[in-house]
Residue, then its C-alpha position, 0 to 999 in steps of 0.5 A: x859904904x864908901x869902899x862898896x860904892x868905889x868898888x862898883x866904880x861909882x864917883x859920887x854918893x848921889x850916883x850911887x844911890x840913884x842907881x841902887x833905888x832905881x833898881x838899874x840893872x848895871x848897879x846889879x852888874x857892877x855888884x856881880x861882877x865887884x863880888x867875883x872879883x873880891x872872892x877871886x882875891x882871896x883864891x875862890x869862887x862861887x864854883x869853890x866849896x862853901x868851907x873854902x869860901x868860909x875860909x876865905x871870909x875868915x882872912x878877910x875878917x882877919x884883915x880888917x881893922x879892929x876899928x872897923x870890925x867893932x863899928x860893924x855892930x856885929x860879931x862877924x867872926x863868930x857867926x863865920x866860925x858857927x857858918x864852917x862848924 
């Protein structure tokens, strides 16, 4: 969550979550806008082929930490392999 929040350029938690339950439009900006961004590092877009955004989730699952992937409570790589069969 940490990670997320810098990304949407905010400081401090409180901020964060203040802004989030406030429903503020510049929290839904800011998180437009980080999303474009994170896709466009790994070469698509939302304009790109859902198989080519797949593919793009797939290395970002390959880069995280096993650390972080089994704290995730989730198998995000299957469901990714399930999503681009």
């Amino acid at each position: 969550m940490d990670a997320y929040m810098r990304a949407l350029g905010y400081q401090h938690g409180y901020e964060f979550r203040k802004a989030r339950e406030a429903k503020d439009p510049d929290f839904f900006e800011r998180d437009r806008l980080a999303r474009i961004k994170l896709l466009a590092k790994f070469g698509v877009s939302r304009e790109h082929e859902w198989v080519e955004i797949v593919e793009a989730f797939k290395r970002m699952h390959a880069g995280f930490s096993e650390r972080y992937k089994a704290c995730c409570g989730f198998d995000a790589w299957s469901q990714l392999e399930s999503a681009s069969a």
